[in-house]
C-alpha positions as CSV (number, residue, x, y, z in Angstrom):
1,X,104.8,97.8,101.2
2,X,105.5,97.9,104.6
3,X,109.2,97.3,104.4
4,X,112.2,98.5,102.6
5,X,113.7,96.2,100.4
6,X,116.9,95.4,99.0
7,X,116.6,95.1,94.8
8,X,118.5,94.2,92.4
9,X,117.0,95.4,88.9
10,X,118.3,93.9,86.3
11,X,119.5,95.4,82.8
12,X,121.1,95.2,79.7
13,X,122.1,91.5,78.6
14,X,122.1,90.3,74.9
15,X,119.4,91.3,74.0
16,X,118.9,93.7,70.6
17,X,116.6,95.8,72.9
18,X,119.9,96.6,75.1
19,X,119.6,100.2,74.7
20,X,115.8,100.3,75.9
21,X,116.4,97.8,79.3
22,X,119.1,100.3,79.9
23,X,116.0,103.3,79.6
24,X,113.4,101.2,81.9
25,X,116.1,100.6,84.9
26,X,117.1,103.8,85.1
27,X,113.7,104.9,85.2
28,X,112.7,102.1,87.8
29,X,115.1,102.7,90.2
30,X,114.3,106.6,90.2
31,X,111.0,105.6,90.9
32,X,111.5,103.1,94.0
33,X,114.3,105.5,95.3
34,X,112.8,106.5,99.1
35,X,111.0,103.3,99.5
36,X,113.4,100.8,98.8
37,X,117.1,100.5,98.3
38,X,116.7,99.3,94.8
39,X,120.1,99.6,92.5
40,X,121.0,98.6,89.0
41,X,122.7,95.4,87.8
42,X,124.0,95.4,84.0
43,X,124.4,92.5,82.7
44,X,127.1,91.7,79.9
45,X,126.3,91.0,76.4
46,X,128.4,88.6,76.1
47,X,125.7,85.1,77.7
48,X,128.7,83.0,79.1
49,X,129.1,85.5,81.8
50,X,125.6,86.4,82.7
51,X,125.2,83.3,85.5
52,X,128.3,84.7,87.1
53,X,127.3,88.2,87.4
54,X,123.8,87.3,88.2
55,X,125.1,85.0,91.1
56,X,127.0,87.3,92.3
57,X,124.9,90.6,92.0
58,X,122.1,88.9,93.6
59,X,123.8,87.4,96.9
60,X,121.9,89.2,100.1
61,X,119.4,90.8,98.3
62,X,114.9,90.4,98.4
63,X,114.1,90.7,95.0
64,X,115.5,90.8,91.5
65,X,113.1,93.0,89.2
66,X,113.3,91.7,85.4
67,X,111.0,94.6,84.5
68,X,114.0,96.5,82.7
69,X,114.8,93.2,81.0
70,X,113.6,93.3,76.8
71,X,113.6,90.8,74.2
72,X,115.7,87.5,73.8
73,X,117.6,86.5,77.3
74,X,115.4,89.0,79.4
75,X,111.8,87.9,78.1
76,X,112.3,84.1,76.5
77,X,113.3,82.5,80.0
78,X,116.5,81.7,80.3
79,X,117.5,84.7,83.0
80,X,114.4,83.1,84.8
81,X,115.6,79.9,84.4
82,X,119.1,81.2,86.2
83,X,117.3,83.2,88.4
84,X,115.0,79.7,89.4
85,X,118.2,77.9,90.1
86,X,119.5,80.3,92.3
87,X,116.7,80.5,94.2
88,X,116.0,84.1,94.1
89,X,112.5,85.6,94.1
90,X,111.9,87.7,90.7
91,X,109.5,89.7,89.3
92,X,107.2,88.6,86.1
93,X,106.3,85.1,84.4
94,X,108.3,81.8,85.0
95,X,110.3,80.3,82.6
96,X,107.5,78.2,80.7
97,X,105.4,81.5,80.5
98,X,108.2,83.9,79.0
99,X,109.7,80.9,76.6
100,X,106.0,80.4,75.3
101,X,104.9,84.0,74.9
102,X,108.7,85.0,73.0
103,X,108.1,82.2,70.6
104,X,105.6,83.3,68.3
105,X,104.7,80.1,66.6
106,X,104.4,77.8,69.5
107,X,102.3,81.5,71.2
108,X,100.0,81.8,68.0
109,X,99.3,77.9,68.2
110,X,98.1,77.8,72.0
111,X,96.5,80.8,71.5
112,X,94.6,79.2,68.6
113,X,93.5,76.5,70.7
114,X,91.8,78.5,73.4
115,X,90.1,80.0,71.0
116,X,91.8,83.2,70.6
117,X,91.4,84.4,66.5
118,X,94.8,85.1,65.2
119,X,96.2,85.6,61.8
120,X,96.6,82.9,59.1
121,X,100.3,81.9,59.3
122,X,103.1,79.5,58.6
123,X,106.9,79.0,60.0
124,X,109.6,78.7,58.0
125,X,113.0,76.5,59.8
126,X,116.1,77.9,57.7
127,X,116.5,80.0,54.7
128,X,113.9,79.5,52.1
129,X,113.8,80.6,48.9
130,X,111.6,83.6,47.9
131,X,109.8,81.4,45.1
132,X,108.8,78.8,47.3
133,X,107.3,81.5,50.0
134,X,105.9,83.4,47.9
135,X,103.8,80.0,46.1
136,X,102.6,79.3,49.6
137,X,101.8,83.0,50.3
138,X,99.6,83.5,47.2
139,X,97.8,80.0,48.2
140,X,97.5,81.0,51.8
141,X,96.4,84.9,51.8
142,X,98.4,86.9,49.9
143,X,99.8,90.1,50.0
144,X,100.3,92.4,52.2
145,X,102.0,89.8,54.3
146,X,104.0,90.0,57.6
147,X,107.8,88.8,57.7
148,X,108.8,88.6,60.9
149,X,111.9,86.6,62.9
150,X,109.8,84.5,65.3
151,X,111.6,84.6,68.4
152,X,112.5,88.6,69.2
153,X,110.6,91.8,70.5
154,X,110.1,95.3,70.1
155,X,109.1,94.3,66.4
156,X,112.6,94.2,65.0
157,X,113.2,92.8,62.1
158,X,109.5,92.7,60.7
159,X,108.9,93.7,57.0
160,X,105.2,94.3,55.7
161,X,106.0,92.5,52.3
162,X,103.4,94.5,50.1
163,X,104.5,92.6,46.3
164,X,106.5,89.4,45.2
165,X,109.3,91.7,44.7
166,X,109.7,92.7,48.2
167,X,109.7,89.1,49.5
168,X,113.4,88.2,49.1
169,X,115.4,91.0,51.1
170,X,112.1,90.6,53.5
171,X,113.3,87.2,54.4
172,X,116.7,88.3,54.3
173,X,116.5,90.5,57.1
174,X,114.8,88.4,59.2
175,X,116.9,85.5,58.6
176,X,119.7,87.4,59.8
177,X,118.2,88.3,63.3
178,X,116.5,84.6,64.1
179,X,117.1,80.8,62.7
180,X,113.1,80.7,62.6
181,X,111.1,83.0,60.2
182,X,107.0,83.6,61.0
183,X,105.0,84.8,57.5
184,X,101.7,85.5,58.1
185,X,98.4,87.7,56.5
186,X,98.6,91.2,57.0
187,X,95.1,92.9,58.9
188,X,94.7,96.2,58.2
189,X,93.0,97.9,61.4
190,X,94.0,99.8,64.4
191,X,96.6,98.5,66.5
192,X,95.7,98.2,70.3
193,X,97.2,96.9,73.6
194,X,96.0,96.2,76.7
195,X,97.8,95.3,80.2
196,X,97.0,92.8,82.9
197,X,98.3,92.4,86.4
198,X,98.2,89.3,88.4
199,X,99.1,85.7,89.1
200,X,97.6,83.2,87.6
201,X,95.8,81.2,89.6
202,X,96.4,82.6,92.5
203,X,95.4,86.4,92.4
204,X,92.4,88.1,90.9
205,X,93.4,89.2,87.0
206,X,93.2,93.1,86.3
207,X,93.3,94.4,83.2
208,X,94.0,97.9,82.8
209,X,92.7,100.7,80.6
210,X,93.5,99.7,76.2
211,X,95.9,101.9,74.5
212,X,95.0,102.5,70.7
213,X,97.7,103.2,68.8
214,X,98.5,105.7,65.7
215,X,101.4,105.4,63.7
216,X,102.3,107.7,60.9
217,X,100.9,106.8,58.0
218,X,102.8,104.4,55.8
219,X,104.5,103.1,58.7
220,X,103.1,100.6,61.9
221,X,104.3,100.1,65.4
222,X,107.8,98.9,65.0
223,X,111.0,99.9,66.9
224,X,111.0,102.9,65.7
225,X,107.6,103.8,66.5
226,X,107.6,102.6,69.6
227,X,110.6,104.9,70.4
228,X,111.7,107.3,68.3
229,X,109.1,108.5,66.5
230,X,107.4,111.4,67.9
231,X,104.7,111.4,65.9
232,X,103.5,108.3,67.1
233,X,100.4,108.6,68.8
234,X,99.5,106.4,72.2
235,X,95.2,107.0,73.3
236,X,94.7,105.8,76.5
237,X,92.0,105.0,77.4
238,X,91.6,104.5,74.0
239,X,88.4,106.2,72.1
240,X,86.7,103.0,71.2
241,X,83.0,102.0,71.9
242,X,82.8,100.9,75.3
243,X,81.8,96.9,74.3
244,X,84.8,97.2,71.9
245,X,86.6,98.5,74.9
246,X,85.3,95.1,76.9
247,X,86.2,92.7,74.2
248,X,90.2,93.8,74.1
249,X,90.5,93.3,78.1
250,X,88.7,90.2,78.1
251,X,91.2,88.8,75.6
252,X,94.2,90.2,77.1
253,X,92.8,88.9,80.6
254,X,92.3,84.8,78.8
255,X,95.6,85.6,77.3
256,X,97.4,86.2,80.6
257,X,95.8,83.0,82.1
258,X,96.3,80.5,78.8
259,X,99.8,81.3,79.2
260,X,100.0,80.9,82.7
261,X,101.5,84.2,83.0
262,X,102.2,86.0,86.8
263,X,103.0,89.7,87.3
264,X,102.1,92.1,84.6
265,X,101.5,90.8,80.6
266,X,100.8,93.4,77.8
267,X,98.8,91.8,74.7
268,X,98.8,93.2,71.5
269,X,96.0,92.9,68.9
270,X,94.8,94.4,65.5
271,X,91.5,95.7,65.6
272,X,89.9,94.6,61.6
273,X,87.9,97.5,60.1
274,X,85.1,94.8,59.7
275,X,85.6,94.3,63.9
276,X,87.1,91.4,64.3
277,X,89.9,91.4,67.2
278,X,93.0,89.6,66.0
279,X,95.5,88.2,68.9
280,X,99.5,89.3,67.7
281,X,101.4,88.7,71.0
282,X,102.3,88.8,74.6
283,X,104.8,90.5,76.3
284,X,106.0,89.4,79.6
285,X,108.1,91.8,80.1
286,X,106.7,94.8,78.4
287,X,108.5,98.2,78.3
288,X,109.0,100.5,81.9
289,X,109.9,103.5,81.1
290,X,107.4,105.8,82.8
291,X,106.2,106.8,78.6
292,X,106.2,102.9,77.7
293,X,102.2,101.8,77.4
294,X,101.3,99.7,80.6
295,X,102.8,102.8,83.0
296,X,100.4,105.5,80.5
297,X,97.6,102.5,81.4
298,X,98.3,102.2,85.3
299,X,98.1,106.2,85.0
300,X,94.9,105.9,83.6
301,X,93.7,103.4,85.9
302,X,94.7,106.0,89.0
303,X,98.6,104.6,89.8
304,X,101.8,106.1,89.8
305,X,104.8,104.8,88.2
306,X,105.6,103.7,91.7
307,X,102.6,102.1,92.6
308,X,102.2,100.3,89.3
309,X,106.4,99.1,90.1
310,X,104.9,98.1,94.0
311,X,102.4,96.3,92.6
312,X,104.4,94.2,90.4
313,X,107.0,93.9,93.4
314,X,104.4,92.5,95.6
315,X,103.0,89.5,93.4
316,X,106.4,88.5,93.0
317,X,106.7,88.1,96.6
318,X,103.4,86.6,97.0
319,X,104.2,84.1,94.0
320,X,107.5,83.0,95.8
321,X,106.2,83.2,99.3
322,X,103.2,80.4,97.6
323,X,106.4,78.4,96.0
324,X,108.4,78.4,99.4
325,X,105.4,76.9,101.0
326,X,105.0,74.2,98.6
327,X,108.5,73.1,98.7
328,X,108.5,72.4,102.3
């Protein structure tokens, strides 16, 4: 870029991956330090005073970077939608794009439609009782199953419910994260992830090398895996046949477009044993710390840190520079 530019990346919030956005900013502002004057904006946990700080912290400045910015508030829209209102230029998806790819039923339904192979699934509005669940989980695949809240990141709150038994304090602790509760079939496979960068329809879509993931064993890539566990292994690029290879980045590229995403995405799959690629999530806002997966990607692909962070910098602009001319 050939510019220095004033940034405002943006952290914190009230999301339950506070402690993580807090990680990635620091981390992103090291890495822009000498090239632009980027600094860090916390925001408060408390959501009746984020539009006043955001206002305020982003008066005079080029860009906002959400690429700090985790889970509910950060990654479902609504600091995009402030952000939109504002009128100030921010990295990442729009507000349809995050809102859709945080809600996990309304994201397993479109990705149904396009064709994308997903688990069988059902959503649950309010507490339910186990009995009930559990008849429709016996009818519908069985266990394992997945219990997961349908509307936060970083896996938090999911349960693999292996017996009836299980089922009740399952639902329990999802209930108490989200209003919403997403059961569905457990795969057993390996876990992989791939990143794209681009705006859709308007740049070329890149998808960068697949991370194949390995997890203790009993355990599977949940918070705690994805940060505190150091025997958590990330393979990038990962050691899968080289078709197999093709098949993850062509889903995470269709992915990025069905959801209309801009910027950088991260999709998640499971891998079957029998090799059929099963479609979990997106991320639009996936984790940047320089050890999160889409920065061990972009190193794989031949970036820095930096370079993956200008990259992302400069399709924002572009994206807003393509708005700005529409609007006039």
């Amino acid at each position: 870029m050939s510019r220095k530019l004033r940034i405002a990346v943006l952290c914190g919030g009230p999301s339950s991956e506070y402690k993580v956005s807090l990680r990635s900013a620091s981390q992103i502002v090291r890495a822009l330090r000498g090239m632009h004057n980027a600094r860090r904006v916390l925001l408060s946990k408390d959501p009746a005073r984020l539009f006043p700080i955001i206002r305020t912290q982003t008066r005079n400045i080029d860009i906002a970077v959400l690429s700090a910015l985790h889970g509910e508030w950060g990654e479902d829209g609504r600091i995009q939608a402030m952000l939109e209102s504002l009128g100030v230029p921010y990295t990442g998806s729009g507000v349809l794009a995050s809102a859709l790819g945080m809600h996990k039923y309304l994201s397993y339904r479109l990705a149904e439609w396009s064709g994308l192979r997903v688990p069988s699934y059902f959503i649950l509005h309010g507490m339910t009782g186990a009995n009930a669940v559990h008849v429709r989980v016996a009818q519908q695949f069985g266990y394992p199953c997945v219990v997961k809240p349908n509307a936060l990141g970083s896996s938090i709150g999911v349960s693999i419910v292996r017996s009836r038994a299980k089922l009740a304090k399952a639902l329990k602790a999802a209930f108490t994260l989200d209003h919403a509760v997403l059961v569905q079939q457990f795969i057993a496979g390996a876990e992989v992830t791939c990143g794209v960068l681009g705006n859709t329809a308007q740049t070329e879509l890149l998808a960068l090398p697949p991370v194949l993931i390995r997890t203790p064993r009993g355990t599977f890539f949940d918070y705690r895996a994805k940060y505190d566990l150091p025997t958590t292994k990330e393979l990038c690029p990962a050691p899968l046949p080289p078709k197999t290879l093709a098949t993850i980045q062509s889903a995470a590229l269709k992915a990025h477009a069905l959801y209309q995403a801009d910027g950088l995405t991260r999709s998640d799959f499971i891998l079957a044993r029998d090799g059929t690629l099963y479609f979990l999530e997106i991320n639009t806002a996936p984790g940047m710390t320089e050890a999160s997966l889409c920065p061990k990607e972009a190193k794989a692909f031949g970036w820095s840190f930096a370079e993956l962070l200008e990259n992302i910098i400069g399709l924002a602009l572009s994206r807003h520079g393509a708005k700005s001319k529409k609007k006039r």
